[in-house]
mmJSON file of the N, C-alpha and C atoms, coordinates in Angstrom:
{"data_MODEL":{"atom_site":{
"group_PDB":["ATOM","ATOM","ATOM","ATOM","ATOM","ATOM","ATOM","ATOM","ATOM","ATOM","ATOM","ATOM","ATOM","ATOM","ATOM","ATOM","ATOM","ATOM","ATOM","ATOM","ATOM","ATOM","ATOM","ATOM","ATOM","ATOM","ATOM","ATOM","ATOM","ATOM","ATOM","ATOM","ATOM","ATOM","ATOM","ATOM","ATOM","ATOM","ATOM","ATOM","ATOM","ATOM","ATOM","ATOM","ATOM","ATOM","ATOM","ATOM","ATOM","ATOM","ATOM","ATOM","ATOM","ATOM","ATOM","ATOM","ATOM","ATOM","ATOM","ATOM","ATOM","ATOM","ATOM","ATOM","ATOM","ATOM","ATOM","ATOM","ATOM","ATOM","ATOM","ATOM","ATOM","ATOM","ATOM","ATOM","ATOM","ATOM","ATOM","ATOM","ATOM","ATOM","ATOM","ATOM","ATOM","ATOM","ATOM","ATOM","ATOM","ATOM","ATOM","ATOM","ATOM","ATOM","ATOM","ATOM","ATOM","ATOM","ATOM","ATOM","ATOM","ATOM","ATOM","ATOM","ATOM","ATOM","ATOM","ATOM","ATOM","ATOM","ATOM","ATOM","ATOM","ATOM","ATOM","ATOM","ATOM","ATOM","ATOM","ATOM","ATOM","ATOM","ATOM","ATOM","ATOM","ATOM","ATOM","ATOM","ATOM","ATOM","ATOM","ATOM","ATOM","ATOM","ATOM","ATOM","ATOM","ATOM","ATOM","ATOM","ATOM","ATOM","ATOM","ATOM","ATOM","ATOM","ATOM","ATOM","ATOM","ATOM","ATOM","ATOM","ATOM","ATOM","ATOM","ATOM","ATOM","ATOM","ATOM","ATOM","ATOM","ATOM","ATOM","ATOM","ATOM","ATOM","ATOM","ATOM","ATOM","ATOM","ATOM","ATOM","ATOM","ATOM","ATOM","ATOM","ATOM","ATOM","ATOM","ATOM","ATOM","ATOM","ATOM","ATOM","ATOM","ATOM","ATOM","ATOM","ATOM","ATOM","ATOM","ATOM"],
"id":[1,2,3,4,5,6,7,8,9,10,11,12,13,14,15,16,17,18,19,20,21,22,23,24,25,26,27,28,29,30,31,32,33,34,35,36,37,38,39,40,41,42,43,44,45,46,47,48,49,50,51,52,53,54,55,56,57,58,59,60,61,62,63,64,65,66,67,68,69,70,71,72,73,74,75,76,77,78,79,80,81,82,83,84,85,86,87,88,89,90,91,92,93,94,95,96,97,98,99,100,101,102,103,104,105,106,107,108,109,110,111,112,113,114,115,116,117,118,119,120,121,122,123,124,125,126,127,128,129,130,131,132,133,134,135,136,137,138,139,140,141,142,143,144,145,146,147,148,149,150,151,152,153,154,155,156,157,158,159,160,161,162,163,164,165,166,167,168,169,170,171,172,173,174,175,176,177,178,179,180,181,182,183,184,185,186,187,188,189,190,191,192],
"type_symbol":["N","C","C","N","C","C","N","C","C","N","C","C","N","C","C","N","C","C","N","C","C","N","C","C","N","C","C","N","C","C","N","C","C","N","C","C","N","C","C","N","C","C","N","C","C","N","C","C","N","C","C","N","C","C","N","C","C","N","C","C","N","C","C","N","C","C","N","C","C","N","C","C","N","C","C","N","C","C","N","C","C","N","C","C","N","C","C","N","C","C","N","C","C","N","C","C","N","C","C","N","C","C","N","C","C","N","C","C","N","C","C","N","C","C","N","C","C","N","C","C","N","C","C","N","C","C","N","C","C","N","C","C","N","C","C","N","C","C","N","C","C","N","C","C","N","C","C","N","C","C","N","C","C","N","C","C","N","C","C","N","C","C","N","C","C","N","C","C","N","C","C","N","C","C","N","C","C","N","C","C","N","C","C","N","C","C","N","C","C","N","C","C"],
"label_atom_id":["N","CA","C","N","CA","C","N","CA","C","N","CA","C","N","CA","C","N","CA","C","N","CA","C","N","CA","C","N","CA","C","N","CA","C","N","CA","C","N","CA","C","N","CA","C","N","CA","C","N","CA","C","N","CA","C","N","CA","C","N","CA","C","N","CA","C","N","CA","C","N","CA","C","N","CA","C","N","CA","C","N","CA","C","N","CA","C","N","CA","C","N","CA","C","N","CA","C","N","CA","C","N","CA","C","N","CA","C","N","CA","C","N","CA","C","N","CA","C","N","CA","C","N","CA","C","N","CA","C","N","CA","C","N","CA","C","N","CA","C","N","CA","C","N","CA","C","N","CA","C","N","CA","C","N","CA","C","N","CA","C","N","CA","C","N","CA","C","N","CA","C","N","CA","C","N","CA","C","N","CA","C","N","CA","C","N","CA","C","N","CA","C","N","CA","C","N","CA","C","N","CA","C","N","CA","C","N","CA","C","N","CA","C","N","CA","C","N","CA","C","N","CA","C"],
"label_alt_id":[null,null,null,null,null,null,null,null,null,null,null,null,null,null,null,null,null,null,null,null,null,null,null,null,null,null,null,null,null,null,null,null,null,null,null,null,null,null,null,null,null,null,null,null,null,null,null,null,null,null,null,null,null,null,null,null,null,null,null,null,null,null,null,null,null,null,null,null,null,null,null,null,null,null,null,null,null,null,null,null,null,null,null,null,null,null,null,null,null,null,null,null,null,null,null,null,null,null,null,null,null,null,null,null,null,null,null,null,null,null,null,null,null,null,null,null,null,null,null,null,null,null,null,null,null,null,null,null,null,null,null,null,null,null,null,null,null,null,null,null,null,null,null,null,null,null,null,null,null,null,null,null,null,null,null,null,null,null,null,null,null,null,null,null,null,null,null,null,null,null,null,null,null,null,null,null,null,null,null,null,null,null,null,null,null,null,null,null,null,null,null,null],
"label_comp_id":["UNK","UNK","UNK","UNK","UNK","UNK","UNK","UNK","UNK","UNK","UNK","UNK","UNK","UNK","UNK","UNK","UNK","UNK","UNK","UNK","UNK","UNK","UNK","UNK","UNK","UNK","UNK","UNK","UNK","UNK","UNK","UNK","UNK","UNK","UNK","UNK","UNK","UNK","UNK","UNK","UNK","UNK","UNK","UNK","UNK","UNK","UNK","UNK","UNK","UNK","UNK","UNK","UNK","UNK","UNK","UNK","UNK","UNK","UNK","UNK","UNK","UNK","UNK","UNK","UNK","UNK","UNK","UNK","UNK","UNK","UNK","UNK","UNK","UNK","UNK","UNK","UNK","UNK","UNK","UNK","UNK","UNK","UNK","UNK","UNK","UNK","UNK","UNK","UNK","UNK","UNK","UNK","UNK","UNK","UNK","UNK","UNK","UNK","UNK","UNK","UNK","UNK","UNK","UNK","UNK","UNK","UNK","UNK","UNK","UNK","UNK","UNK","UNK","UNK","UNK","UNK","UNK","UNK","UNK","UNK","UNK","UNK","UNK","UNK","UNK","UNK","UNK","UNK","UNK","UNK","UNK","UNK","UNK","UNK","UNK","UNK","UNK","UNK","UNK","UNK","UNK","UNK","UNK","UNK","UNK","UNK","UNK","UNK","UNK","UNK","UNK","UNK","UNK","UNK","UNK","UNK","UNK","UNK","UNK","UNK","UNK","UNK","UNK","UNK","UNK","UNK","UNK","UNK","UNK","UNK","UNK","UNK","UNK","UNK","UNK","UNK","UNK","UNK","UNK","UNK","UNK","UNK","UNK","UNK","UNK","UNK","UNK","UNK","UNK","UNK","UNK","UNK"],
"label_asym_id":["A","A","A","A","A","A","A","A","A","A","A","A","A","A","A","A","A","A","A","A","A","A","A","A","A","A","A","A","A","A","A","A","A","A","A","A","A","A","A","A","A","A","A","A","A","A","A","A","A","A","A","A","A","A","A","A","A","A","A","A","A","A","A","A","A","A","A","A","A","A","A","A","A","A","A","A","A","A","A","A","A","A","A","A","A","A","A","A","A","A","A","A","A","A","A","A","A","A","A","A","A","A","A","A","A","A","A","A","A","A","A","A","A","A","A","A","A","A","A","A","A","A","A","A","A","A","A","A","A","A","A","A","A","A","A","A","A","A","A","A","A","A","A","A","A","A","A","A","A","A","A","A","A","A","A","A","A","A","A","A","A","A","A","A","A","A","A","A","A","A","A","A","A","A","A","A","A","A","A","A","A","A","A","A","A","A","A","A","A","A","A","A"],
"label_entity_id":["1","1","1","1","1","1","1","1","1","1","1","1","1","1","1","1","1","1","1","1","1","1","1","1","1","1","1","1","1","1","1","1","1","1","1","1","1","1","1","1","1","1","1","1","1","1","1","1","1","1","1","1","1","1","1","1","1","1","1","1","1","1","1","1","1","1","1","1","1","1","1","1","1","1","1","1","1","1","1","1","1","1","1","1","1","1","1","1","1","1","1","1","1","1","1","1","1","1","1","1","1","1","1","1","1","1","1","1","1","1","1","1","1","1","1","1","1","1","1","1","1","1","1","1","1","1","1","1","1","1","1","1","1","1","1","1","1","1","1","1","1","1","1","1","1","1","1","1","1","1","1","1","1","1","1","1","1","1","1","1","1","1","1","1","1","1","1","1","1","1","1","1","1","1","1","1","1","1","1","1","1","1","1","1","1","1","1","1","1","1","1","1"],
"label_seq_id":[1,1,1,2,2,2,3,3,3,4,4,4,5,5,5,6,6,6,7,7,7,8,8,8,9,9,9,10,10,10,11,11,11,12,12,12,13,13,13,14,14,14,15,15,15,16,16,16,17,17,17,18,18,18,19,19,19,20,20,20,21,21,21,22,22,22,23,23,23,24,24,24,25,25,25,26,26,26,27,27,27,28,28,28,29,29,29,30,30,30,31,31,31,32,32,32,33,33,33,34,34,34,35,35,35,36,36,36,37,37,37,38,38,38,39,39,39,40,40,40,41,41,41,42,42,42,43,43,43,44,44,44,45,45,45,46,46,46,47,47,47,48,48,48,49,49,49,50,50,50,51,51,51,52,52,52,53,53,53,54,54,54,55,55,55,56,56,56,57,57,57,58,58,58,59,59,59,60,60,60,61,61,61,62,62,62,63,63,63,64,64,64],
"pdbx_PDB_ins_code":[null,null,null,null,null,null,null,null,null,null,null,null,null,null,null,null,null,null,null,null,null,null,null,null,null,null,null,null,null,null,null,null,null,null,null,null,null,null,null,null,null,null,null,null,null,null,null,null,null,null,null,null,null,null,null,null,null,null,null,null,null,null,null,null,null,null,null,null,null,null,null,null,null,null,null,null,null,null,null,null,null,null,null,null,null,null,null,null,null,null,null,null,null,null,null,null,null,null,null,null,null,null,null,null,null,null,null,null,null,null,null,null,null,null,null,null,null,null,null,null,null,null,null,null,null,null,null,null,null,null,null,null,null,null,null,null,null,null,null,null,null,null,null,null,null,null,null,null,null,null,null,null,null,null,null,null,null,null,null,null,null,null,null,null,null,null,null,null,null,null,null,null,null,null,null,null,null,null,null,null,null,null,null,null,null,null,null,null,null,null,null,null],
"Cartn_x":[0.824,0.0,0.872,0.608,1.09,1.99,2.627,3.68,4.183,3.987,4.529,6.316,6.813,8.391,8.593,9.212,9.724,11.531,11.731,13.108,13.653,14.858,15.468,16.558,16.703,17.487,18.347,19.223,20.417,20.581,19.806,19.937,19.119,20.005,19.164,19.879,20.464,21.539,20.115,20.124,18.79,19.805,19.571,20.841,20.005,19.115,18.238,16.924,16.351,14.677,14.181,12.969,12.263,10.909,10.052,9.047,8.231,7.003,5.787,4.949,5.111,4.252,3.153,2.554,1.604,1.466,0.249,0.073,-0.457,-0.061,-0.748,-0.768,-1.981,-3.061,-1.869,-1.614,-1.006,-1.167,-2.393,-2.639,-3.997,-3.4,-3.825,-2.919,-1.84,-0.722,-1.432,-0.969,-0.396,0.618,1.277,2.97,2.892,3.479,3.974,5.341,4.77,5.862,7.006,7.973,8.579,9.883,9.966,10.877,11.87,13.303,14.159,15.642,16.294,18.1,19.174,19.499,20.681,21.697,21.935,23.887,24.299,24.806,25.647,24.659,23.898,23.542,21.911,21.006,19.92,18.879,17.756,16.567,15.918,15.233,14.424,13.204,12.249,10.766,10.726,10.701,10.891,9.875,9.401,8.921,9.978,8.67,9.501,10.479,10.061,11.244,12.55,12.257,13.441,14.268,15.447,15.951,17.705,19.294,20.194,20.665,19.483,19.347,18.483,18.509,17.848,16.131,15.768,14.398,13.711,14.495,14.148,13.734,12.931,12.037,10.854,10.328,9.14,8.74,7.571,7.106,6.572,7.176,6.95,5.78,4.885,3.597,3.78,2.967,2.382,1.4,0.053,-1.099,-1.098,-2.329,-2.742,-2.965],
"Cartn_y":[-1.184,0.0,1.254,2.143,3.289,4.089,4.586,4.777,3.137,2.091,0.942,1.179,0.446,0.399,-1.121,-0.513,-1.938,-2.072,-3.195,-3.442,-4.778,-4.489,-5.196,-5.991,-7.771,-8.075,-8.945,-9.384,-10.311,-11.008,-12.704,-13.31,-12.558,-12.135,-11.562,-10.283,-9.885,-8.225,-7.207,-5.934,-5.08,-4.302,-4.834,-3.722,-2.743,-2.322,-1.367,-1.284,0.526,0.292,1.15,1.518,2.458,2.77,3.744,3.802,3.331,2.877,2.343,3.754,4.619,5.731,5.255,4.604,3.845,2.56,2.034,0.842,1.0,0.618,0.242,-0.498,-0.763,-1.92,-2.109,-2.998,-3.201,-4.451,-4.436,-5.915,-6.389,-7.608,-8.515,-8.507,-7.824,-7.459,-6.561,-5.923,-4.492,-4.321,-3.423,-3.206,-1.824,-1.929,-1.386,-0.319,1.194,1.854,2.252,2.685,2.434,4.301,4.627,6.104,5.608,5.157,4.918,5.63,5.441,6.369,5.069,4.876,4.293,4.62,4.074,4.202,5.92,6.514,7.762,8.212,7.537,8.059,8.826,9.531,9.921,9.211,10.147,8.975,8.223,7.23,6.772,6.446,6.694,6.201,4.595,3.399,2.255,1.254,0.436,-0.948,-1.836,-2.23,-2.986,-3.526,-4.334,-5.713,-5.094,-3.733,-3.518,-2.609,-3.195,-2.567,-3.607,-2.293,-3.214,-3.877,-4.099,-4.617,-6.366,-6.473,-7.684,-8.084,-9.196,-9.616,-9.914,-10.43,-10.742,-9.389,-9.013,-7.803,-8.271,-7.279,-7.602,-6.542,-6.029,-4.669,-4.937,-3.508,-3.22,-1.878,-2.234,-0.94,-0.597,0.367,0.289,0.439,-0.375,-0.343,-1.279,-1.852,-2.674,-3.77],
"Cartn_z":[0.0,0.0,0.0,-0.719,-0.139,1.031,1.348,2.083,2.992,2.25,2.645,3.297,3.529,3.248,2.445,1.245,0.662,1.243,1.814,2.268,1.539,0.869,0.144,1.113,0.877,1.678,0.945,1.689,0.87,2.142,2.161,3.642,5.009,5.581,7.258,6.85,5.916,6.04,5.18,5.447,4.895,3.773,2.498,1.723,1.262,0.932,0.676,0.835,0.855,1.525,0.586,0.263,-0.238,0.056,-0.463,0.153,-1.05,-0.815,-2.111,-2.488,-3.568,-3.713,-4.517,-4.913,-5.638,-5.978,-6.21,-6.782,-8.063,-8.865,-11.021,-10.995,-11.627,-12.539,-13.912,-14.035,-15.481,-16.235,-16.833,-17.075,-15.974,-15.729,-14.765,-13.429,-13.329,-12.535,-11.615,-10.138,-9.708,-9.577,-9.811,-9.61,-8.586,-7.62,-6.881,-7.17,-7.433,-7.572,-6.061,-6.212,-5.016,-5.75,-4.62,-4.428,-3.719,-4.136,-3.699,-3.866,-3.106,-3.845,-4.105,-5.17,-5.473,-5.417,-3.828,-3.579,-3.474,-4.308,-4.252,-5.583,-6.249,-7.409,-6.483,-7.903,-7.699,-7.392,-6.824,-6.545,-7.469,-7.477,-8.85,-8.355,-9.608,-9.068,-10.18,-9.317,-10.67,-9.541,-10.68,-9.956,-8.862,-8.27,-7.177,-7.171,-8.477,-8.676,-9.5,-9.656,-10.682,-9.902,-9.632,-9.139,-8.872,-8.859,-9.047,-7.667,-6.465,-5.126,-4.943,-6.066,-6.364,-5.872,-5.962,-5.904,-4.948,-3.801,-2.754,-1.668,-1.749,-1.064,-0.091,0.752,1.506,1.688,2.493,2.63,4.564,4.559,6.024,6.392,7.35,7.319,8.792,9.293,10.814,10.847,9.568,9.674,10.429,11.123,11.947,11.266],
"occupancy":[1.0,1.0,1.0,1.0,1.0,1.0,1.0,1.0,1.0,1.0,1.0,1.0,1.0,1.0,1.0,1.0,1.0,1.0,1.0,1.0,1.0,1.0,1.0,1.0,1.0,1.0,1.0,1.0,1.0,1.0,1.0,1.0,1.0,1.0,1.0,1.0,1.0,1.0,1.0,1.0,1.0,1.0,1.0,1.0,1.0,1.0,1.0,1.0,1.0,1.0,1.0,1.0,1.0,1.0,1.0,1.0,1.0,1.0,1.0,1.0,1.0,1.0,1.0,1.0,1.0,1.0,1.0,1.0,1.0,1.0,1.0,1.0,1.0,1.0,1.0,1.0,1.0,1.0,1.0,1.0,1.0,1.0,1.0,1.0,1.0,1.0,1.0,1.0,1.0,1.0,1.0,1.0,1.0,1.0,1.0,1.0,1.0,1.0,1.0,1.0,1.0,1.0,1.0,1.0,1.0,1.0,1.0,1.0,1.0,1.0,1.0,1.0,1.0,1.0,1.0,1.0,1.0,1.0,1.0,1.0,1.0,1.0,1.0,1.0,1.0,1.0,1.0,1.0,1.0,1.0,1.0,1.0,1.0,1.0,1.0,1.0,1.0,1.0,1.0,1.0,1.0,1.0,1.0,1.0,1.0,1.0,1.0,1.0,1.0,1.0,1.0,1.0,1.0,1.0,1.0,1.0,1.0,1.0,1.0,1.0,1.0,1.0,1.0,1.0,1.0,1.0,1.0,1.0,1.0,1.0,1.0,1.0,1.0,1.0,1.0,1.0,1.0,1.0,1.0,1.0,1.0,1.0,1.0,1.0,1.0,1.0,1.0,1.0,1.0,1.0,1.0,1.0],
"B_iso_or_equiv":[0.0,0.0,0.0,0.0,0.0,0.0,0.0,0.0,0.0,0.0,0.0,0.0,0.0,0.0,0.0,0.0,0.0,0.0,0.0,0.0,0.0,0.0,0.0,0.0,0.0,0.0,0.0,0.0,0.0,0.0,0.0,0.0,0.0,0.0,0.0,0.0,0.0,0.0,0.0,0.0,0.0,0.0,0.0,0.0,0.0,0.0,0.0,0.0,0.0,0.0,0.0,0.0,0.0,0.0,0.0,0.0,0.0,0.0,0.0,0.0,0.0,0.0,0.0,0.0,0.0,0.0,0.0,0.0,0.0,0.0,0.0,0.0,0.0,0.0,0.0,0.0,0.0,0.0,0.0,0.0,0.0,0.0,0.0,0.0,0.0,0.0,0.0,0.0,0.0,0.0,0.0,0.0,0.0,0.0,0.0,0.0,0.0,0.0,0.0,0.0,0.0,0.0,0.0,0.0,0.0,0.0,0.0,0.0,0.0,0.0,0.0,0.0,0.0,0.0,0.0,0.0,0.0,0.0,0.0,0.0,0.0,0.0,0.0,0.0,0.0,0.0,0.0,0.0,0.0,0.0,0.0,0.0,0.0,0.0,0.0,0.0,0.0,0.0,0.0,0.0,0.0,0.0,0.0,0.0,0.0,0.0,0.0,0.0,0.0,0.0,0.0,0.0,0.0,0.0,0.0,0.0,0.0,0.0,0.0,0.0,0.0,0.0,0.0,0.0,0.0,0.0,0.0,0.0,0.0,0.0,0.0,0.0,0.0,0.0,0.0,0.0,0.0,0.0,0.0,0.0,0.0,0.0,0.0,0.0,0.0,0.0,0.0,0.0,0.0,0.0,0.0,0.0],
"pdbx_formal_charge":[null,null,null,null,null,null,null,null,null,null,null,null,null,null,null,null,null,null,null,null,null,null,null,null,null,null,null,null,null,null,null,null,null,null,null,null,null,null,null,null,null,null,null,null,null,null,null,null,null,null,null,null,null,null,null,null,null,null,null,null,null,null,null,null,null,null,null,null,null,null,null,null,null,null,null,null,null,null,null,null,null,null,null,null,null,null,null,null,null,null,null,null,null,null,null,null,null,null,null,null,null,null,null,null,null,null,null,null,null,null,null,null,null,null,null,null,null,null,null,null,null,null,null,null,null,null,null,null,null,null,null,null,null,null,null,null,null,null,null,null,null,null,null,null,null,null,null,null,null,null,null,null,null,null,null,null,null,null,null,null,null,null,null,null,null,null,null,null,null,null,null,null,null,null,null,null,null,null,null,null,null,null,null,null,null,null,null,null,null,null,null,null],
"auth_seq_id":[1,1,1,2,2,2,3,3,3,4,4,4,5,5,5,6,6,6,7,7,7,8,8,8,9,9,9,10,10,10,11,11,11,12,12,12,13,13,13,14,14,14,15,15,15,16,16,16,17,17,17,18,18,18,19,19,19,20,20,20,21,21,21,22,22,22,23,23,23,24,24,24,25,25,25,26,26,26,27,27,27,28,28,28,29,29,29,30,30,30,31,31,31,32,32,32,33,33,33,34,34,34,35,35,35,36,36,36,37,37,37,38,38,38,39,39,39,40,40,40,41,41,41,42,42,42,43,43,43,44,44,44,45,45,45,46,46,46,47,47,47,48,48,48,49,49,49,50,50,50,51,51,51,52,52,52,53,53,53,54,54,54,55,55,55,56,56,56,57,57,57,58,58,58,59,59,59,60,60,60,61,61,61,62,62,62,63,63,63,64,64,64],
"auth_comp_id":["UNK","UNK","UNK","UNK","UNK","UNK","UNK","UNK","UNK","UNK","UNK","UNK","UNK","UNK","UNK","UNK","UNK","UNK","UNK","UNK","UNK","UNK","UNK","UNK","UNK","UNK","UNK","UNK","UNK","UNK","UNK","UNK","UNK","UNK","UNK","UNK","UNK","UNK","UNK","UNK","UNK","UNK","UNK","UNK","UNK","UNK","UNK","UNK","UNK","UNK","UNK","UNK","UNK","UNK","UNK","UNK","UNK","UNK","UNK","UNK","UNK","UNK","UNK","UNK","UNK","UNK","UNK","UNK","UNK","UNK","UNK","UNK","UNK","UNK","UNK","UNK","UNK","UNK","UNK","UNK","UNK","UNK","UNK","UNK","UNK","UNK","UNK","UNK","UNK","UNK","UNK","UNK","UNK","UNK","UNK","UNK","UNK","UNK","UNK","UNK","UNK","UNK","UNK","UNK","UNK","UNK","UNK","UNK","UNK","UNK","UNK","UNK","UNK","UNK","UNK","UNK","UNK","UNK","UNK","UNK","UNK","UNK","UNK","UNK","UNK","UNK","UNK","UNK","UNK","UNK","UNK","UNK","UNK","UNK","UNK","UNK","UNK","UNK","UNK","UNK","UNK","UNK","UNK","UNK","UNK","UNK","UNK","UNK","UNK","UNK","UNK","UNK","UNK","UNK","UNK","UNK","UNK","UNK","UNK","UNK","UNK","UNK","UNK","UNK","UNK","UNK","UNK","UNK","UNK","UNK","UNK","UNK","UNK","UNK","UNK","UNK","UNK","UNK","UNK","UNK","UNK","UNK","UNK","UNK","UNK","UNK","UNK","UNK","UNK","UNK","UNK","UNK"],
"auth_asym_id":["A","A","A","A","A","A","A","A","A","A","A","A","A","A","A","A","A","A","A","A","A","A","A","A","A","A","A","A","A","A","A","A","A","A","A","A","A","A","A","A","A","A","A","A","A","A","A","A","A","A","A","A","A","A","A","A","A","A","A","A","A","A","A","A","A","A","A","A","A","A","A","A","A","A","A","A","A","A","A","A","A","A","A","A","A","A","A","A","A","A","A","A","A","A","A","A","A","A","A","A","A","A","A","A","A","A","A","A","A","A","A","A","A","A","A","A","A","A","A","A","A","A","A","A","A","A","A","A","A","A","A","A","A","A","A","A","A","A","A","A","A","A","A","A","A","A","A","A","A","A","A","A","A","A","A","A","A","A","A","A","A","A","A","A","A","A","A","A","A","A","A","A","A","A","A","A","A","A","A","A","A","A","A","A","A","A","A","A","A","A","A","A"],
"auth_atom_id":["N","CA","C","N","CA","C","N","CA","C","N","CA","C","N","CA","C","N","CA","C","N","CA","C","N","CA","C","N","CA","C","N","CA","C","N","CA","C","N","CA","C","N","CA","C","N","CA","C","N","CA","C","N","CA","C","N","CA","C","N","CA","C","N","CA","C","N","CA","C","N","CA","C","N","CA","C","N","CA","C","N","CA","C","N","CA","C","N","CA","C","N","CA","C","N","CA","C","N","CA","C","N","CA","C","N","CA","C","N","CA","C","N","CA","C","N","CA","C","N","CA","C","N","CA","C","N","CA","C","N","CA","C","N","CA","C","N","CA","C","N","CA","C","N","CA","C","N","CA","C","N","CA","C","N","CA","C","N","CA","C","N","CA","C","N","CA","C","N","CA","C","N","CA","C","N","CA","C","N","CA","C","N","CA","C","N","CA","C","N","CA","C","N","CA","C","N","CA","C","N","CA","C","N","CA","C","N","CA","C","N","CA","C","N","CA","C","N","CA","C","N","CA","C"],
"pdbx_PDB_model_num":[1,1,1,1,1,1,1,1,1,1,1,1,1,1,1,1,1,1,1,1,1,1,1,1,1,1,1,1,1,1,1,1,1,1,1,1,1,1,1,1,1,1,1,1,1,1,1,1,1,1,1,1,1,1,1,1,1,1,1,1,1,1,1,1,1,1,1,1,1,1,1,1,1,1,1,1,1,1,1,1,1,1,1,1,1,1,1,1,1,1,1,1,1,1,1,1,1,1,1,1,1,1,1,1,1,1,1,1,1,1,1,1,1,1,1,1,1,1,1,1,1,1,1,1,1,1,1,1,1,1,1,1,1,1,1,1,1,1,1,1,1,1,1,1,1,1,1,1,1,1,1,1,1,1,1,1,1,1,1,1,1,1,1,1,1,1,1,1,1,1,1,1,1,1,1,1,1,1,1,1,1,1,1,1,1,1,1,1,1,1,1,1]
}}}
């Protein structure tokens, strides 16, 4: 959902986080856009899965 936290992991280590600014319909899909900073570079607005932090992601809320 929306201001989710998507946290990227490698094993139990957290190598990167971002926040979820939307969800799109694309297809039969939703893709989850995500506002993140790469490393020393600029921020990017990209799908979840795309990203050079790999696939293994989860999302963190403090909804109930």
């Amino acid at each position: 959902m929306q201001g989710d936290l998507a946290i990227y992991r490698s094993g139990d280590i957290i190598e990167h986080t971002g926040v979820v600014l939307e969800i799109r319909k694309v297809g039969e899909e939703t893709v989850p856009l995500v506002l993140s900073k790469w490393g020393p570079g600029p921020e990017y607005i990209h799908a979840v899965a795309r990203t050079p932090y790999g696939h293994e992601y989860e999302y963190w809320t403090e909804r109930p």
